[in-house]
C-alpha positions as protocol buffer text, in pm:
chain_id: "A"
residue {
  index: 1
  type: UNK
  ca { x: 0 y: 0 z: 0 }
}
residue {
  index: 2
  type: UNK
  ca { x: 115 y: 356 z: -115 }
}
residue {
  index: 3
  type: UNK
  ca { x: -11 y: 727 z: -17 }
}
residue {
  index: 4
  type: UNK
  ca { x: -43 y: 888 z: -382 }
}
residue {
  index: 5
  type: UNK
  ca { x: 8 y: 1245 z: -455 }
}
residue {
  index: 6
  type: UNK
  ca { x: -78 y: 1460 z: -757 }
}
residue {
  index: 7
  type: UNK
  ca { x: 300 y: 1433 z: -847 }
}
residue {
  index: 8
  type: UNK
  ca { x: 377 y: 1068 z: -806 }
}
residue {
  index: 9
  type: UNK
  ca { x: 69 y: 992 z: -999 }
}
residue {
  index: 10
  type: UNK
  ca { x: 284 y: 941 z: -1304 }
}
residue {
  index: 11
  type: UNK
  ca { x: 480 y: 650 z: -1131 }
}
residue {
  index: 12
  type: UNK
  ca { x: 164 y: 491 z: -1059 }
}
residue {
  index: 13
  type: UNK
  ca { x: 88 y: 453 z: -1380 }
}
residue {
  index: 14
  type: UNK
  ca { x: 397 y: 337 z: -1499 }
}
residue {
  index: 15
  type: UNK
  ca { x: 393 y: 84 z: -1159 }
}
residue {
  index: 16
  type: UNK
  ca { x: 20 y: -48 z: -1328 }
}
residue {
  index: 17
  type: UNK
  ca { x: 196 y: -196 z: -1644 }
}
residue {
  index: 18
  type: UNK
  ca { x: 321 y: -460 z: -1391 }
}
residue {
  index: 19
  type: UNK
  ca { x: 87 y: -519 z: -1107 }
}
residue {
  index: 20
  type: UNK
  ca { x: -240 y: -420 z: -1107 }
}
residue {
  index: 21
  type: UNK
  ca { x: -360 y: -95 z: -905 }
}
residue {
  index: 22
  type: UNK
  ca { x: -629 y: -4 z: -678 }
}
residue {
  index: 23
  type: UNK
  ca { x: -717 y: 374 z: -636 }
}
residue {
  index: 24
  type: UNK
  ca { x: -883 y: 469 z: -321 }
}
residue {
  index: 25
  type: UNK
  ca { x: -959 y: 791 z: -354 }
}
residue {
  index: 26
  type: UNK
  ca { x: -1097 y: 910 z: 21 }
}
residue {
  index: 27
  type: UNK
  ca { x: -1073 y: 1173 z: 262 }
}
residue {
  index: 28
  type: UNK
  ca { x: -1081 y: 1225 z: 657 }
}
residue {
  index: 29
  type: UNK
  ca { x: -1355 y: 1353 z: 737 }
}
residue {
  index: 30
  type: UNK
  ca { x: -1538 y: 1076 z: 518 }
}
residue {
  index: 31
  type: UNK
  ca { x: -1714 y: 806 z: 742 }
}
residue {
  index: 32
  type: UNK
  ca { x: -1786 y: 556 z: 462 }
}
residue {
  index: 33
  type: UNK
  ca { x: -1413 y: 612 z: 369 }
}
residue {
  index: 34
  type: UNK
  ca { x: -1286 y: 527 z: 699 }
}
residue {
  index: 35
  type: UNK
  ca { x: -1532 y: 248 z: 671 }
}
residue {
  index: 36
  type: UNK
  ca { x: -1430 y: 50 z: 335 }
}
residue {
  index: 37
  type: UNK
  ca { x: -1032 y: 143 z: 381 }
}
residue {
  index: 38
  type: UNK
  ca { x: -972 y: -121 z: 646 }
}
residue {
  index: 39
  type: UNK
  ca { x: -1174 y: -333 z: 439 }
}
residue {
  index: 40
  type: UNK
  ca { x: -974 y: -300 z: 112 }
}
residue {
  index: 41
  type: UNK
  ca { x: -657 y: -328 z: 309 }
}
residue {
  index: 42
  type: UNK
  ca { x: -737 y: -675 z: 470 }
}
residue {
  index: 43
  type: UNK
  ca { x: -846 y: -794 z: 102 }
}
residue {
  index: 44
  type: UNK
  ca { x: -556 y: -665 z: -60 }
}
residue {
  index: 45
  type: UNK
  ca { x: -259 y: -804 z: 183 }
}
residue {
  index: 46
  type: UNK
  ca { x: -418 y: -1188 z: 131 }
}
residue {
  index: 47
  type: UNK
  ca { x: -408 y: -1128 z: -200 }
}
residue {
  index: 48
  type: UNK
  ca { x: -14 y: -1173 z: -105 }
}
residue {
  index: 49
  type: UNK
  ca { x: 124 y: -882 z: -343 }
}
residue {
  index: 50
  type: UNK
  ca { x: -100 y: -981 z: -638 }
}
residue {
  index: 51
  type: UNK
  ca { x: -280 y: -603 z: -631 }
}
residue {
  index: 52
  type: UNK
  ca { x: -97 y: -257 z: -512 }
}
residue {
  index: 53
  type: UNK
  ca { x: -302 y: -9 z: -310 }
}
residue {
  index: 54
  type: UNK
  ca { x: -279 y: 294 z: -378 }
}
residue {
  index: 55
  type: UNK
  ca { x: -464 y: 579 z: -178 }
}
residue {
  index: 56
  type: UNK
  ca { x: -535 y: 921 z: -264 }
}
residue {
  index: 57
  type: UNK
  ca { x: -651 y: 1183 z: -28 }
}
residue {
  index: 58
  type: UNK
  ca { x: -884 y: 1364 z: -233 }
}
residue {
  index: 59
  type: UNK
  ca { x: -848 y: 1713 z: -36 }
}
residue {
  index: 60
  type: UNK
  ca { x: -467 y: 1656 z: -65 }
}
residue {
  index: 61
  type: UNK
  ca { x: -461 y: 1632 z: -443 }
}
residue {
  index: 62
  type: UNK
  ca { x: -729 y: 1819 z: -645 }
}
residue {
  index: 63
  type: UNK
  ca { x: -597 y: 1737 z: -975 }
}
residue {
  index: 64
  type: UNK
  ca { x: -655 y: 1345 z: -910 }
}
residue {
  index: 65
  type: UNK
  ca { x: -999 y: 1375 z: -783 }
}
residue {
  index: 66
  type: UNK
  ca { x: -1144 y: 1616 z: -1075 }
}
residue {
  index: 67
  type: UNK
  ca { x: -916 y: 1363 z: -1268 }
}
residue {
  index: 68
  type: UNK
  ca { x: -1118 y: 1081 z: -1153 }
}
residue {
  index: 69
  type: UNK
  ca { x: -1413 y: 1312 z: -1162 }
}
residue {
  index: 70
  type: UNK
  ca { x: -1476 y: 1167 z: -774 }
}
residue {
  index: 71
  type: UNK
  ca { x: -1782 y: 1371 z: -729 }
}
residue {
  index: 72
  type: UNK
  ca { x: -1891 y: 1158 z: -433 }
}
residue {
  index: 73
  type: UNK
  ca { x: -1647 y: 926 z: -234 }
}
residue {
  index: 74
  type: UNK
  ca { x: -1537 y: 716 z: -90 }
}
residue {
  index: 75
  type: UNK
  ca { x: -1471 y: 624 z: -546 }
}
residue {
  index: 76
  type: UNK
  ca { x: -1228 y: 337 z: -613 }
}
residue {
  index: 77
  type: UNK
  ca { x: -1092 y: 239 z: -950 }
}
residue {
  index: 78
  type: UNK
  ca { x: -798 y: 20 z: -1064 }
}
residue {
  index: 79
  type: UNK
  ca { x: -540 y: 61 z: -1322 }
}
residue {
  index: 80
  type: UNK
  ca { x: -437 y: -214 z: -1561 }
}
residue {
  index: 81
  type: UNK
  ca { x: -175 y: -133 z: -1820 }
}
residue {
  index: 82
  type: UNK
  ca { x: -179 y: 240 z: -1751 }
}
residue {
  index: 83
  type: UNK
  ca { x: -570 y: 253 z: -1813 }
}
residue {
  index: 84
  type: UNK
  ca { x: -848 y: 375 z: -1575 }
}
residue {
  index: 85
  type: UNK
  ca { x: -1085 y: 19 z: -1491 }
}
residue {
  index: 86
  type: UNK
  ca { x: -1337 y: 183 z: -1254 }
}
residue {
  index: 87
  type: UNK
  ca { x: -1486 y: -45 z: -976 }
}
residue {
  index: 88
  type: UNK
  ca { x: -1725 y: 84 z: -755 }
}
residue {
  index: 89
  type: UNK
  ca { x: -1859 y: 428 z: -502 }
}
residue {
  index: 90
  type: UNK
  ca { x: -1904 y: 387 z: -180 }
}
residue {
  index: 91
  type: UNK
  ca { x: -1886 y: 148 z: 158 }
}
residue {
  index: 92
  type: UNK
  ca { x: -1924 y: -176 z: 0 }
}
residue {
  index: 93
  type: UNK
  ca { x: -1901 y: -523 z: 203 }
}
residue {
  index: 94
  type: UNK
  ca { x: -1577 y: -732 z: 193 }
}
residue {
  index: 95
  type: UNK
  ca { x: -1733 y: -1042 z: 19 }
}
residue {
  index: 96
  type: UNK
  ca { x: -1801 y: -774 z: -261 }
}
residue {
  index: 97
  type: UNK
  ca { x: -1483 y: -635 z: -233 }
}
residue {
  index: 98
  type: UNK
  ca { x: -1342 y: -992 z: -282 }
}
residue {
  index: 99
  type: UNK
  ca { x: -1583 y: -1060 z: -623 }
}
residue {
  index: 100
  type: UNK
  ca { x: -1430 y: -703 z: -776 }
}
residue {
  index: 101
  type: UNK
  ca { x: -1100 y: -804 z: -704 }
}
residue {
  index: 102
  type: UNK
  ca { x: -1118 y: -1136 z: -830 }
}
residue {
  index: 103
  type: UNK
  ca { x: -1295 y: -977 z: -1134 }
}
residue {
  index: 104
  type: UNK
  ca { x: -1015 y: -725 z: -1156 }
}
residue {
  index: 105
  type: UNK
  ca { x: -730 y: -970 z: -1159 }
}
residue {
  index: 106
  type: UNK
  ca { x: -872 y: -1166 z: -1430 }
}
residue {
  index: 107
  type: UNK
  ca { x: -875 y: -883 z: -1674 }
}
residue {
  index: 108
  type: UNK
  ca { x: -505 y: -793 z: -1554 }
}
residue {
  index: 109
  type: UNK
  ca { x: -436 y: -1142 z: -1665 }
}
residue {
  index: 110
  type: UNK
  ca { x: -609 y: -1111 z: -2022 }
}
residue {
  index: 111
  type: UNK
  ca { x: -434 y: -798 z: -2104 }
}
residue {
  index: 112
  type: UNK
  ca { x: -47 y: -940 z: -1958 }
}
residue {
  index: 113
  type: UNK
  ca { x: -22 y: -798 z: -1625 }
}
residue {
  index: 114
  type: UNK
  ca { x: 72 y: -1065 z: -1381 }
}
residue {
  index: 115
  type: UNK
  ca { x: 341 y: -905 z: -1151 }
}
residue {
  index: 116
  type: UNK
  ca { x: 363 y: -923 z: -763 }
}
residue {
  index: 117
  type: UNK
  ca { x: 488 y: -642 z: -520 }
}
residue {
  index: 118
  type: UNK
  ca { x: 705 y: -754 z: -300 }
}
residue {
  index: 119
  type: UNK
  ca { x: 621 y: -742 z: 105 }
}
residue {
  index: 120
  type: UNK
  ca { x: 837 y: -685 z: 393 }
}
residue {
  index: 121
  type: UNK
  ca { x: 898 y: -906 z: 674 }
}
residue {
  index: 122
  type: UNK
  ca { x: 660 y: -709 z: 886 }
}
residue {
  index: 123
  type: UNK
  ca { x: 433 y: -704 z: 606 }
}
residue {
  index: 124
  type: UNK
  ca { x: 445 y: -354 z: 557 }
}
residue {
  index: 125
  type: UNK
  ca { x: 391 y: -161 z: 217 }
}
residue {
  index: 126
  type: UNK
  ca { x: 677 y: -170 z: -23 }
}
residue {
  index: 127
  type: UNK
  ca { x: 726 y: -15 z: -367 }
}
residue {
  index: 128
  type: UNK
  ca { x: 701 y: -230 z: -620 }
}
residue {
  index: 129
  type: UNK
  ca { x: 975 y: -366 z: -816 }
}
residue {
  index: 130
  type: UNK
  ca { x: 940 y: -154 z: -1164 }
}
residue {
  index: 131
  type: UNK
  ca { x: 1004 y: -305 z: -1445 }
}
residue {
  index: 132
  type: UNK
  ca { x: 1371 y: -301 z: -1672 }
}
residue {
  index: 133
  type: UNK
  ca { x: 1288 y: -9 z: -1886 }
}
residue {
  index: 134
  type: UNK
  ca { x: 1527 y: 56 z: -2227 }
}
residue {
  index: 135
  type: UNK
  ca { x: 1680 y: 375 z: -2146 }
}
residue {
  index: 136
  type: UNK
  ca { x: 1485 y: 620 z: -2334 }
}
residue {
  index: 137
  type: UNK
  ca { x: 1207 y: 492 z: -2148 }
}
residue {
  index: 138
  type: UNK
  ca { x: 1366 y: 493 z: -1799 }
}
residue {
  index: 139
  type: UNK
  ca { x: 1462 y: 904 z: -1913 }
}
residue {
  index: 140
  type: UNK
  ca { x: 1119 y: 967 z: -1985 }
}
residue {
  index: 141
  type: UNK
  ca { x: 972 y: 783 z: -1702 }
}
residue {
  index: 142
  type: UNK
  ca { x: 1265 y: 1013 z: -1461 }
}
residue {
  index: 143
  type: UNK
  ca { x: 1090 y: 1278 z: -1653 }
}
residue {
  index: 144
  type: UNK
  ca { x: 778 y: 1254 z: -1560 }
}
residue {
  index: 145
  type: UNK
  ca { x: 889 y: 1208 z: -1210 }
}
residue {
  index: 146
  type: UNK
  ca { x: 1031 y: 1529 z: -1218 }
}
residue {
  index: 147
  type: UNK
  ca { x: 713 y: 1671 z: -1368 }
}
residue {
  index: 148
  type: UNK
  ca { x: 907 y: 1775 z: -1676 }
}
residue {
  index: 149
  type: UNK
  ca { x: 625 y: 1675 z: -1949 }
}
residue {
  index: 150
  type: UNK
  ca { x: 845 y: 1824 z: -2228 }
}
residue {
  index: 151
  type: UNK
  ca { x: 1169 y: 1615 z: -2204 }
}
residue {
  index: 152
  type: UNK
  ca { x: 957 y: 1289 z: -2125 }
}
residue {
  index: 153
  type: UNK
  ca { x: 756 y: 1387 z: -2444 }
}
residue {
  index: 154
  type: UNK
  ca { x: 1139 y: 1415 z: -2670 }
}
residue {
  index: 155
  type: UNK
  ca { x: 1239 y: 1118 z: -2510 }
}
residue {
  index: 156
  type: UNK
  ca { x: 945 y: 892 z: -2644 }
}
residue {
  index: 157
  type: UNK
  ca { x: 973 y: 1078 z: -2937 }
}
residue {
  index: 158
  type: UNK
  ca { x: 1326 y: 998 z: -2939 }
}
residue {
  index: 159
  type: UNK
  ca { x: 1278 y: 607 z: -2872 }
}
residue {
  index: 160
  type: UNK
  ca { x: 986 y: 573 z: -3155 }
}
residue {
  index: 161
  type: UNK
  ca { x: 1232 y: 774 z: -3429 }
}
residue {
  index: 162
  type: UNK
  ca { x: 1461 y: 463 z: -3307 }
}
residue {
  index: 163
  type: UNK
  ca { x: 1198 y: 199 z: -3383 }
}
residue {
  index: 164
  type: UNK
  ca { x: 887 y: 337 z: -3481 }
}
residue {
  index: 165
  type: UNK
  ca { x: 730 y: -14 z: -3394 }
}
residue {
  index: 166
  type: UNK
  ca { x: 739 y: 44 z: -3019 }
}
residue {
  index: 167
  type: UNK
  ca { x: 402 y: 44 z: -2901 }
}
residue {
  index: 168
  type: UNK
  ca { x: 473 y: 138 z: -2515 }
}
residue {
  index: 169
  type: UNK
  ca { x: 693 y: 444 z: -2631 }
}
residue {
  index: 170
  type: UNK
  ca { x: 357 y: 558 z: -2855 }
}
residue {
  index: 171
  type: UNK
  ca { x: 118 y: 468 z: -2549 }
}
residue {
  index: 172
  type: UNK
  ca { x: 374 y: 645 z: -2317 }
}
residue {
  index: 173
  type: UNK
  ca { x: 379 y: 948 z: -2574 }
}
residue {
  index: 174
  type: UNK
  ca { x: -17 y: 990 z: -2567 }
}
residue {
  index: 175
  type: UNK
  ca { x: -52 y: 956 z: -2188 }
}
residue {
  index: 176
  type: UNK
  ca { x: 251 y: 1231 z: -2110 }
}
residue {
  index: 177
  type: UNK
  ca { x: 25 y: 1475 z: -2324 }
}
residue {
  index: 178
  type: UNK
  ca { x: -256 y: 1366 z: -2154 }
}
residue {
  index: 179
  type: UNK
  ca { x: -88 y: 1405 z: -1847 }
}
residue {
  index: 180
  type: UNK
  ca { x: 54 y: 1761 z: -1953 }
}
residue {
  index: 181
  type: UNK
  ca { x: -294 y: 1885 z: -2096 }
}
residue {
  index: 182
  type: UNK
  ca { x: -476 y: 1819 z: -1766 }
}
residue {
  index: 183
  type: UNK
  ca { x: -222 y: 1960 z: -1492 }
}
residue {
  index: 184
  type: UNK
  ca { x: -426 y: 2260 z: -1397 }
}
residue {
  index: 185
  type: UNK
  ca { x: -780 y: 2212 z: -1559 }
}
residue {
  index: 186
  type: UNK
  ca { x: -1076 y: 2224 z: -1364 }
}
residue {
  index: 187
  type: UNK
  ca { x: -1360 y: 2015 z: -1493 }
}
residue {
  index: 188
  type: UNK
  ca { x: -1627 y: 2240 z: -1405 }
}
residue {
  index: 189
  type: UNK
  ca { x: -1504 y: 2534 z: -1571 }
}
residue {
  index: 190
  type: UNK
  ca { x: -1404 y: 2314 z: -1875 }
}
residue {
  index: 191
  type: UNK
  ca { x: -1730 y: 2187 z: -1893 }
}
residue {
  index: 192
  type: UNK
  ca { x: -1916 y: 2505 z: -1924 }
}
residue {
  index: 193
  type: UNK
  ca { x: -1702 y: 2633 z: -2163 }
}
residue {
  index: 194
  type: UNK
  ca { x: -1758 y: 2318 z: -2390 }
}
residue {
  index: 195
  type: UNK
  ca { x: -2161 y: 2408 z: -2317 }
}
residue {
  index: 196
  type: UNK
  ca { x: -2098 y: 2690 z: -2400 }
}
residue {
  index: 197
  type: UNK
  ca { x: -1922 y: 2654 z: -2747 }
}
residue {
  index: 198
  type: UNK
  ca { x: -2022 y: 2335 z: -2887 }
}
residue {
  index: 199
  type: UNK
  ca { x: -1834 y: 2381 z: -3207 }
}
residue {
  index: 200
  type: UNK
  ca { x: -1537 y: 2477 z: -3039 }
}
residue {
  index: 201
  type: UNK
  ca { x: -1266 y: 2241 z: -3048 }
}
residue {
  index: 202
  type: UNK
  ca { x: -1024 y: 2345 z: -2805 }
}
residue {
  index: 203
  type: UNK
  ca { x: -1330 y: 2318 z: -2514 }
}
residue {
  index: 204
  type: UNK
  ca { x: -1405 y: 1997 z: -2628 }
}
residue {
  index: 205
  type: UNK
  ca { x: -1049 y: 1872 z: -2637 }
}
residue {
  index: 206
  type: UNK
  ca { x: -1028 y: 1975 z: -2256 }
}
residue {
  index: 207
  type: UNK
  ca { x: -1334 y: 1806 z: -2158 }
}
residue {
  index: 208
  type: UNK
  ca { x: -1262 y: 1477 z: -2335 }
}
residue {
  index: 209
  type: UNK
  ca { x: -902 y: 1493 z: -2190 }
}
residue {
  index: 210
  type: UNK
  ca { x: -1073 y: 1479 z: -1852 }
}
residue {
  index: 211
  type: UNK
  ca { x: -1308 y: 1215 z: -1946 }
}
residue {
  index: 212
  type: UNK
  ca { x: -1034 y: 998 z: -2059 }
}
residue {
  index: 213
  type: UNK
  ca { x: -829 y: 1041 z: -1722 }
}
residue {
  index: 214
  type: UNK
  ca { x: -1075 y: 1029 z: -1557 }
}
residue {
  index: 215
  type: UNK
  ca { x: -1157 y: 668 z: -1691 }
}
residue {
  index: 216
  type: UNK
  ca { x: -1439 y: 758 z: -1925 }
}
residue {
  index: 217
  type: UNK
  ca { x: -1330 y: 658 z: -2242 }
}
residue {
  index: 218
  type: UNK
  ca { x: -1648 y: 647 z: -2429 }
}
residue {
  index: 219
  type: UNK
  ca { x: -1753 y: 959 z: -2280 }
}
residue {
  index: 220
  type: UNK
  ca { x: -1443 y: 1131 z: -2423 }
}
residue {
  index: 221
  type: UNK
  ca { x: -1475 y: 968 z: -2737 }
}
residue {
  index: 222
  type: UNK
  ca { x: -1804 y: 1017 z: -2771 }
}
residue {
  index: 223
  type: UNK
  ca { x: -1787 y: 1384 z: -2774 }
}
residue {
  index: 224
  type: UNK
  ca { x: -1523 y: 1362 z: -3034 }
}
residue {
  index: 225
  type: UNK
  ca { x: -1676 y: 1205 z: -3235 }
}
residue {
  index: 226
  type: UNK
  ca { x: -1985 y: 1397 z: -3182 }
}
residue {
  index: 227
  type: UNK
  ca { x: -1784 y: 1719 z: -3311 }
}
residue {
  index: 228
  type: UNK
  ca { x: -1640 y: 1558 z: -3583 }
}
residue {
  index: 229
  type: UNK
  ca { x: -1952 y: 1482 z: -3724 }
}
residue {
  index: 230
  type: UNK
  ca { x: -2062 y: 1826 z: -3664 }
}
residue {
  index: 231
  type: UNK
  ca { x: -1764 y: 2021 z: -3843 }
}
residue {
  index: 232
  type: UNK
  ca { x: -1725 y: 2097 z: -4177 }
}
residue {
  index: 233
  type: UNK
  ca { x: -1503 y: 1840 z: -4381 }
}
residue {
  index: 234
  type: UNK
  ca { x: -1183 y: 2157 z: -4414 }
}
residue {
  index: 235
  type: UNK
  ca { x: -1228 y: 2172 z: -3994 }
}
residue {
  index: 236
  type: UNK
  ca { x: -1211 y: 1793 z: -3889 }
}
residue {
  index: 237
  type: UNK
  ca { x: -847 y: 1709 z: -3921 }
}
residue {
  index: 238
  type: UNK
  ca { x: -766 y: 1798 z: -3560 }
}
residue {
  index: 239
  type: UNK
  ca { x: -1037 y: 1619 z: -3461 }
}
residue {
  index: 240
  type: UNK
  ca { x: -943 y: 1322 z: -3620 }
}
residue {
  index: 241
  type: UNK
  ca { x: -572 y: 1373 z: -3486 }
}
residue {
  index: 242
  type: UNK
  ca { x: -687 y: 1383 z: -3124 }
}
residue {
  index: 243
  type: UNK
  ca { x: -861 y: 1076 z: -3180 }
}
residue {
  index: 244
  type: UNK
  ca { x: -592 y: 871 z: -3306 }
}
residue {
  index: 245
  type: UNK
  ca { x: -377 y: 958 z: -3004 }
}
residue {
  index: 246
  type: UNK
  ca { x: -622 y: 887 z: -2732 }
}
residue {
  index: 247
  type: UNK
  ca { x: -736 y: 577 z: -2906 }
}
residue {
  index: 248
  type: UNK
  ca { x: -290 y: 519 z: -2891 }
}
residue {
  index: 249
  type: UNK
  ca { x: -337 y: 550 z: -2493 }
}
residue {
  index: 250
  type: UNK
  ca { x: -616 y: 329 z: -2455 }
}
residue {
  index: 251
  type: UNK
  ca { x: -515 y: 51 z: -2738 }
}
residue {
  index: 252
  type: UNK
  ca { x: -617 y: -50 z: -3046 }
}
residue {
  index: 253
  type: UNK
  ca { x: -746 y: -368 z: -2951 }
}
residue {
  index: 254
  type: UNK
  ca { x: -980 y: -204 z: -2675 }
}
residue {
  index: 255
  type: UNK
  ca { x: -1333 y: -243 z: -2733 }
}
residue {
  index: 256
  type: UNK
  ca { x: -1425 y: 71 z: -2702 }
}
residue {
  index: 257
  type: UNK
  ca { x: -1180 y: 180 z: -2920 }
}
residue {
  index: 258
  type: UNK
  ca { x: -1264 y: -83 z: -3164 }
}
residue {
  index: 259
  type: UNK
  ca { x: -1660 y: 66 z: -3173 }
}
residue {
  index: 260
  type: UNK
  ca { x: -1552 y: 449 z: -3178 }
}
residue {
  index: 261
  type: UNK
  ca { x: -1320 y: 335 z: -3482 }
}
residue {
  index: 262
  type: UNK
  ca { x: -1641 y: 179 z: -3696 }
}
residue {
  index: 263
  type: UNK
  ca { x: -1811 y: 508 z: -3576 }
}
residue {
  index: 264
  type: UNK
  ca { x: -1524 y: 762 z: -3706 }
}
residue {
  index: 265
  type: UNK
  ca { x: -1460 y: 533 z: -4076 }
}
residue {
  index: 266
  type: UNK
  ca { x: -1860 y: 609 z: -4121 }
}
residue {
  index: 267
  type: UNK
  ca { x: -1874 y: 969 z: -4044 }
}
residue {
  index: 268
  type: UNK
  ca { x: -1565 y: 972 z: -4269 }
}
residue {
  index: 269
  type: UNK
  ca { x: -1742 y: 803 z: -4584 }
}
């Protein structure tokens, strides 16, 4: 189990490539909250390293809980593979806890990630043990760390020039500018500026950024594709840009990326 902060976010998501992740996102003065976190704790030690816990005081870090758009909490989600899985709002009981979890590592299984974080001898929480990364990677992942979005951004540049077939540089790529397009937004604002200019693509880029990081994917792409449909043919090439990269960060082989594909080849024939 790790405390999570709007900085170390990043590593989190790097960390959920290799072992699966559970977000608690609570806060102190939340009574359900201090009623399901001993209950997700117990659950996730017997699961003997199999799931990382990762908590995130929602007061404490703004940027993860508009992020997560946690508009009521105690919210937990996981993260497979970098992507958002949510899970479920509120107190729940452990024998349900135990289902999602099962649940949850099964589809960390189906898309590769099988790791285990190592415990202590007092069984107390432990980073993970991160993956061998090829150095470009391990620069841009140092990057990130550091909160310097630009020099992570040339270094997966840098590593896809090298072999333009490496698929976690490209993810990696998409999620930095994710990453760097969110620091600072405030959903509510963003949303009422998208309200408020429907045909403006800029205030529905912001909004779908949140979606995505937030964890909903069809949401952003959704809206997307709604404005693509809705601009004139000479307008939609950014449109059509920001949806290849966010369909990058999720994968091509994503359902949900599969259906907003068919939906994008018909509005473009």
């Amino acid at each position: 189990m790790i405390d999570v902060t709007d900085q170390s976010f990043p590593q989190v998501l790097e960390i959920s490539r290799s072992v699966p992740v559970v977000v608690d996102l609570w806060a102190e003065w939340c009574g359900p909250c201090l009623q399901l976190s001993p209950i997700l704790e117990k659950v996730v030690l017997e699961l003997d390293g199999k799931l990382l816990l990762a908590k995130v005081d929602v007061d404490a870090n703004p940027q993860l809980a508009q992020a997560f758009r946690a508009q009521s909490i105690p919210l937990v989600v996981a993260l497979v593979g970098g992507q958002p899985v949510p899970l479920f709002t509120g107190a729940v009981p452990e024998e349900q806890v135990r289902e999602v979890f099962a649940q949850l590592l099964q589809v960390a299984a189906q898309n590769g990630v099988t790791g285990t974080v190592p415990r202590g001898e007092q069984d107390a929480a432990t980073e993970p043990v991160e993956p061998e990364l090829p150095p470009l990677h391990q620069e841009a992942f140092a990057a990130i760390e550091a909160g310097d979005y630009p020099r992570a951004e040339a270094a997966y540049e840098q590593a896809l020039v090298e072999n333009p077939r490496d698929e976690d540089a490209r993810a990696g790529l998409g999620q930095v500018r994710l990453l760097a397009r969110v620091a600072g937004l405030d959903l509510q604002t963003a949303r009422a500026a998208a309200a408020a200019a429907p045909l403006d693509a800029d205030a529905q880029f912001a909004v779908a950024d949140l979606d995505l990081a937030g964890g909903h994917v069809d949401d952003a792409f959704g809206r997307l594709l709604d404005l693509f449909g809705a601009l004139p043919a000479d307008e939609r090439t950014p449109v059509r840009e920001r949806l290849l990269e966010l369909f990058g960060v999720i994968g091509d082989s994503d359902p949900r990326v599969v259906r907003a594909r068919g939906r994008l080849t018909s509005l473009l024939f």
